[in-house]
N, C-alpha and C positions, 0 to 999 in steps of 0.2 A: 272285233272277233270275240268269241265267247272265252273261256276258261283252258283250252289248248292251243296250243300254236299250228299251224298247215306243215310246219314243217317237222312238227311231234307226229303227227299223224301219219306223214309219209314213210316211219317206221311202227303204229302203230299194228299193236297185236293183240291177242288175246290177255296176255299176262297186265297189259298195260292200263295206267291209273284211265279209267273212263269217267268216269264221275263228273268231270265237268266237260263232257264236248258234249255240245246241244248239236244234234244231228235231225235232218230234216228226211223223212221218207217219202219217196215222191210215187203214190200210186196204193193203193190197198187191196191188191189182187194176191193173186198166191204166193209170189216170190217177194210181194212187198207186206203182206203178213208177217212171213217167216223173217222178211229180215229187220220187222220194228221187237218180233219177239227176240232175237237174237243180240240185238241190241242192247232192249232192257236188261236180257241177259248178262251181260258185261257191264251195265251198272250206265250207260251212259243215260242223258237227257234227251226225249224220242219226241218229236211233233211229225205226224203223219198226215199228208195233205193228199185229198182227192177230189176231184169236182163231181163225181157219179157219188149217190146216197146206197148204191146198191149193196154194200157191204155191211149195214147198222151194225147184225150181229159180230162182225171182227173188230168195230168199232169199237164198241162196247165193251169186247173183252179188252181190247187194250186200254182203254181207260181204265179199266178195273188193275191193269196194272201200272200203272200212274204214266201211260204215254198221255199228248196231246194229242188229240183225233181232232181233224177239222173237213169235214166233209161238204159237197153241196156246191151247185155253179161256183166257179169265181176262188174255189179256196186255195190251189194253187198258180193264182195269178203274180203274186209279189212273193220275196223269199226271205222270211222273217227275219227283223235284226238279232243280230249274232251267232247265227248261225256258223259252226266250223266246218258240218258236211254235209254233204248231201248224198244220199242211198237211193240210188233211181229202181224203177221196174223196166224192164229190156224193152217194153214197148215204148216209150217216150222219148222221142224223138231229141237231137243233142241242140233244135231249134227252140224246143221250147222255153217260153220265157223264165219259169223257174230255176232250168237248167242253163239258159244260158245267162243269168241275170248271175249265177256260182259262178259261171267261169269267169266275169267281162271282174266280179271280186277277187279273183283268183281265189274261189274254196275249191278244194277237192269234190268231184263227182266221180262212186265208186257206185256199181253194179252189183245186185245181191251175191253172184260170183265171186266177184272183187272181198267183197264184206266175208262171205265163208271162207275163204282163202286163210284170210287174216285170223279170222277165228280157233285154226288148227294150230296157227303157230306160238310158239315155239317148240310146244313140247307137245303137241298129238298129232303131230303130221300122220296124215295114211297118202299114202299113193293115190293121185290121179292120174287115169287115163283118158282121154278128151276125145274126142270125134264131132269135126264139124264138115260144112259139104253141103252146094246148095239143095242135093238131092241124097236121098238115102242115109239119112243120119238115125234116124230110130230103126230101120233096120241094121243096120253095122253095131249100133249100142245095143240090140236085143241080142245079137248072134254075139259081141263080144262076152257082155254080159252069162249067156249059156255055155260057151265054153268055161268060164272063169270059175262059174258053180261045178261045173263037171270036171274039174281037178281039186274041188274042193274049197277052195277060195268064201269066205262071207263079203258078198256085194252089195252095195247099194249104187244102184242106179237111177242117178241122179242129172237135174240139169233140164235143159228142152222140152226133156224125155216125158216131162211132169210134176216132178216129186224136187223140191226146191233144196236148194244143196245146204242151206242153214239148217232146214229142217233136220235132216241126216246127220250133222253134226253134233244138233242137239238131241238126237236119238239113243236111249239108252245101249242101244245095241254098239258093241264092238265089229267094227267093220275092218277087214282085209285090205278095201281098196274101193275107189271110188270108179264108178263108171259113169262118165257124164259126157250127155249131147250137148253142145253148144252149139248155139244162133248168133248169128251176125252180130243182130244186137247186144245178145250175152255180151260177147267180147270186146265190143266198143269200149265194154268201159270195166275191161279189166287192167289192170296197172303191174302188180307183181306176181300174179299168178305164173308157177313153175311146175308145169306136170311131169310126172317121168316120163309117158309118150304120149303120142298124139297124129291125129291122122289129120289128114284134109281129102275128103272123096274127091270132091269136084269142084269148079270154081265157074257157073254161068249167071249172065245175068237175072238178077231178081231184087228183091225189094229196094226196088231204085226212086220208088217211092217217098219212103223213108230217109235216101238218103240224099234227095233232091236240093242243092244249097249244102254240102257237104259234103261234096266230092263226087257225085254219084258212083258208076260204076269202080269204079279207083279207090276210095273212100270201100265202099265194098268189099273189093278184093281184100284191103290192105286189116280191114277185118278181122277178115275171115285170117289172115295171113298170122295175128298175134297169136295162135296157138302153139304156135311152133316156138316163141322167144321165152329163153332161159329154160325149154326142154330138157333133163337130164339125162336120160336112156335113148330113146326113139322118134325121130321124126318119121312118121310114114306118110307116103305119098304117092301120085297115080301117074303110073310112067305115062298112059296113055295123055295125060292132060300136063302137057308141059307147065301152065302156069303152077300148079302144084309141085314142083321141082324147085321152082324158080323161087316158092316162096320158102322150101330150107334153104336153098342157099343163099337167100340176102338173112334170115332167120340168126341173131345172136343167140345162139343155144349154149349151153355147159358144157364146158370143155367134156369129149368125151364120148358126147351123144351122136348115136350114129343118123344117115339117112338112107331107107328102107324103103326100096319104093315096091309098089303091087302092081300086076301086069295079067294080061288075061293070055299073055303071049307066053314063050319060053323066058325063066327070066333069067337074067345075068345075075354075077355074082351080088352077092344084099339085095336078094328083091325076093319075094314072091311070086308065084306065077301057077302056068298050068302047061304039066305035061301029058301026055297021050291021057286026055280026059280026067288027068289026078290034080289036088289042089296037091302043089310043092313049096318046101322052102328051102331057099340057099340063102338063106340069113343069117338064121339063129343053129347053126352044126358049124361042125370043126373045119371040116373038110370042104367048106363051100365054095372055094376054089376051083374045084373038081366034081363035087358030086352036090345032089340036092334031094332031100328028105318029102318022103310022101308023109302027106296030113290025110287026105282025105281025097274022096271021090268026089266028082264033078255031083254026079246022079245023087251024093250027100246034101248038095244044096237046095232048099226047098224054102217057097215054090220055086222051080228052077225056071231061071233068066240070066242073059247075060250080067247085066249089073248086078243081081245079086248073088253069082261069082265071086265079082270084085269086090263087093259089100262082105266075104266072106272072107277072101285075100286079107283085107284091110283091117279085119276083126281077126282074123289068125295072128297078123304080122302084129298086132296089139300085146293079144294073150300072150305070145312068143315071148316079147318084149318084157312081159312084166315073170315070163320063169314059167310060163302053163307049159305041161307037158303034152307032146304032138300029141297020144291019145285023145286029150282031152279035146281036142281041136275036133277029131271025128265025132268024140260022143257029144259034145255041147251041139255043134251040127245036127245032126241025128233029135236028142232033144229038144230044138229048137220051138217053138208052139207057135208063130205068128200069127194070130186069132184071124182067122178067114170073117171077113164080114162083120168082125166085132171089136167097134170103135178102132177098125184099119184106116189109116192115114194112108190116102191113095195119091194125094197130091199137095202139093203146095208154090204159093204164085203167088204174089205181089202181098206178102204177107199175109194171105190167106188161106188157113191149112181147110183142107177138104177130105172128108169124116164118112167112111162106110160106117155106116151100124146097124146092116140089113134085118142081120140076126134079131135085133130086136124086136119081134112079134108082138109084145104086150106093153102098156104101160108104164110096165113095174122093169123091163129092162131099156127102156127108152130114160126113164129118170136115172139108172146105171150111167150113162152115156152123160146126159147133159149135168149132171152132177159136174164130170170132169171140166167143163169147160167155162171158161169166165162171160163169151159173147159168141152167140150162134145164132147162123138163121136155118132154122128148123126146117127140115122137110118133113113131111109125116104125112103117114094114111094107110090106106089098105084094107084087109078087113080088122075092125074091131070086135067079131066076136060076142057083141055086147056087156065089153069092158066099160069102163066109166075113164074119160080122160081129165076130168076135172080137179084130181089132186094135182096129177103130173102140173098143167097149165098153172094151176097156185103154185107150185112149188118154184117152179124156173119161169117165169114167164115175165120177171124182171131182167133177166139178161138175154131175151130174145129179142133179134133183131129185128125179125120178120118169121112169117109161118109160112110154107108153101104145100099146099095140099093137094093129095091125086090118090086114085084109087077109090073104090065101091064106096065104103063109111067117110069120106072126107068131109063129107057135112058133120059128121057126129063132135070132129076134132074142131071144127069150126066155130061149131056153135059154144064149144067148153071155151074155146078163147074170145068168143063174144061177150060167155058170161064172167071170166075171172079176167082176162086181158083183153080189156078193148082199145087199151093205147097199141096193143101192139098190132103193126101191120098183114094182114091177112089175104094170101094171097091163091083162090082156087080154082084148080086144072078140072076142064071136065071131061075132057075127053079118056077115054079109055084103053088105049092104044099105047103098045110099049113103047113104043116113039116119045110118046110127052116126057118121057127122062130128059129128052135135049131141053125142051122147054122149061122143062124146073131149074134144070143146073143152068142153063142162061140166064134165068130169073133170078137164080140165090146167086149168080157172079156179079152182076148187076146191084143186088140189096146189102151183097157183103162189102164189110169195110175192111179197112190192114188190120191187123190180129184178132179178128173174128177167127171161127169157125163155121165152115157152114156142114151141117148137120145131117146125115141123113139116118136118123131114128125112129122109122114108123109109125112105129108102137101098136102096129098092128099086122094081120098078117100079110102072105103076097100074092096069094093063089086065083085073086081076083084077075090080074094083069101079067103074073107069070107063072114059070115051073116052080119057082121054090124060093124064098131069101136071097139064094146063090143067084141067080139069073137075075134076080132085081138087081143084086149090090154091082154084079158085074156089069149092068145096065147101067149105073150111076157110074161108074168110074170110066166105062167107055163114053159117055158123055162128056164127062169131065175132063178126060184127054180127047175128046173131039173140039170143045170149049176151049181150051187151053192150047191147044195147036200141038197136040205131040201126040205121037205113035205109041202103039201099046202092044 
């Protein structure tokens, strides 16, 4: 072992002497950036290993700040001597040899999660509120989120969501409270993490994947389930979906903390619910024994759907939980923006999240789009206008997985990936027909891998093959849930 002990660690915090734990980073993407700078931050010894060259420039900055960067096939195949920890990225599997090459030494494996957790404490704890759920989690995090601002609250919403929770940490700004999506994987490999509430939307199967030789489905669940342990205020939960139930009450929570469940039905006492078309709460009022307090209209929830209802239920009973006042529940509602068509998460399935970004017409908001994301396989086309796609293809076309093109100009996009990326794969539709949606989205479900994205960014416009953006994106997403086998 290096210069700390596993068992110094297992109370290590922010205050504490770091100077000699050589801590190993496993992955160089967004939340394993944030968590080798967060690191150095606290003074410890950083070696960051990745077998993809795709990050030089994060590289580089961190060697500038005296980490080790080891990039390139094969770098994290062995797990360097003396290592005291290891700081995973959520994608990396608890099979792999780095990771489990820590455990079989018994060193600590903590999640960038895990890692920001530690970094608040002792003395800058802000409240977390968590939200996880194999479906609807960046919506429940967007509607918690706008209520929170609409009582005035300063948020940072973090986590899943995008925006890496070190990062926030290390953000000049004074935050109120944290609002963070968490993924299965997030939670794998959190340890002490204690939010003051916390929901679980839903519980079906999915990234079973991932969790193949480690429990599958079970392993999964039991996941998803650690949000709930050492809770302080709020367990919330979905009457409708027993095993969400099931998992406050096996849940060691703080003495104190209550559970809250959300229901689309009438709800009993502690629950949220809906009455003659009103969002209610008999949770958080005095009287809830008896009586139950209107938040908001049904016809407030937008775009309105059953589930996101409950996605609203479960973002009330949150707000509630942490002291937002019912107003605020209506106007954050009301408020709410979920960008129609722009960079909307319309699905997600075997670790593979699937990406409206119909809106994007040009270019210039197509690189908006892939900017976000670490690995996508692109769909693009339509008409170009006679733009030039040639920066966009230099700029990103080290993390494309593949290209699928359709629409009038899809030669034009072709050819800029023949000229700047011809390792990447190119794949194009000729036909003309609204129809070829099925065929692309079968084709990018097929080229995508688990934590890709697949894309759909045009970058041009739609009027060749539809009425507008809106008819395309909702052509890709009924695809998508035609592919996927679910109703829409």
């Amino acid at each position: 072992m290096g210069g700390r002990t596993v068992t110094d660690l297992a109370s290590a915090n922010r205050l504490s002497d770091w100077s000699g734990v050589r801590v190993v980073v496993a992955g160089l993407g967004v939340s394993g950036f944030a968590a080798a700078d967060g690191l150095l931050e606290l003074g410890a010894r950083v070696t960051v290993l990745d077998d993809s060259t795709k990050h030089d420039d994060k590289a580089e900055l961190l060697r500038m700040l005296d980490a080790t960067v080891v990039t390139g096939p094969g770098s994290s195949a062995t797990l360097p001597e003396g290592t005291d920890l290891v700081v995973t990225s959520p994608g990396w599997r608890p099979g792999h040899p780095l990771l489990a090459a820590a455990h079989a030494a018994g060193i600590p494996v903590w999640g960038e999660v895990e890692l920001a957790w530690r970094m608040q404490q002792p003395d800058r704890v802000v409240p977390w509120l968590g939200v996880t759920g194999t479906n609807g989690k960046t919506t429940t995090t967007q509607m918690l989120t706008a209520i929170l601002r609409a009582d005035g609250y300063t948020v940072a919403e973090v986590g899943n969501i995008g925006r890496p929770l070190v990062e926030a940490i290390l953000d000049d700004e004074t935050y109120d409270v944290f609002v963070v999506e968490l993924s299965s994987f997030q939670l794998h490999y959190v340890h002490t993490l204690a939010l003051h509430s916390a929901a679980v939307l839903n519980v079906h199967e999915d990234h079973l994947e991932w969790y193949e030789g480690e429990g599958g489905y079970e392993q999964y669940r039991a996941d998803k389930a650690k949000i709930y342990e050492r809770v302080t205020h709020s367990c919330v939960y979905n009457v409708d979906e027993p095993v969400t139930e099931a998992m406050v009450e096996e849940a060691d929570v703080t003495e104190g903390a209550r559970a809250i469940g959300f229901t689309l039905g009438t709800p009993a006492r502690s629950m949220m619910g809906v009455v003659d078309d009103l969002l209610v709460d008999r949770a958080f009022v005095e009287q809830r024994a008896t009586s139950a307090l209107e938040l908001a209209q049904v016809a407030d929830v937008q775009p309105y759907a059953p589930h996101n209802v409950a996605n609203a239920l479960a973002a009330a009973a949150l707000a509630r939980s942490f002291g937002a006042r019912p107003k605020a529940v209506l106007q954050g509602l009301r408020d709410l923006e979920l960008a129609g068509h722009r960079i909307q998460q319309v699905a997600e399935s075997d670790g593979v999240r699937w990406i409206d970004d119909s809106k994007a017409t040009n270019p210039h908001a197509a690189d908006s789009a892939m900017t976000a994301f670490e690995h996508f396989v692109w769909i693009g086309g339509g008409q170009a206008k006679g733009t030039s796609f040639d920066e966009l293809v230099r700029a990103h076309h080290e993390r494309m997985r593949a290209a699928i093109l359709f629409g009038v100009d899809r030669h034009v996009l072709a050819e800029a990936l023949a000229r700047h990326a011809p390792e990447v794969p190119v794949h194009v539709l000729d036909s003309s027909e609204t129809g070829v949606m099925d065929d692309v989205v079968r084709l990018a479900g097929e080229l995508a891998r688990e934590g890709d994205v697949v894309l759909l960014s045009p970058g041009g416009a739609s009027l060749d093959m539809f009425d507008g953006y809106a008819a395309r994106g909702e052509a890709f997403a009924e695809s998508v849930a035609k592919y996927l086998g679910r109703s829409r």
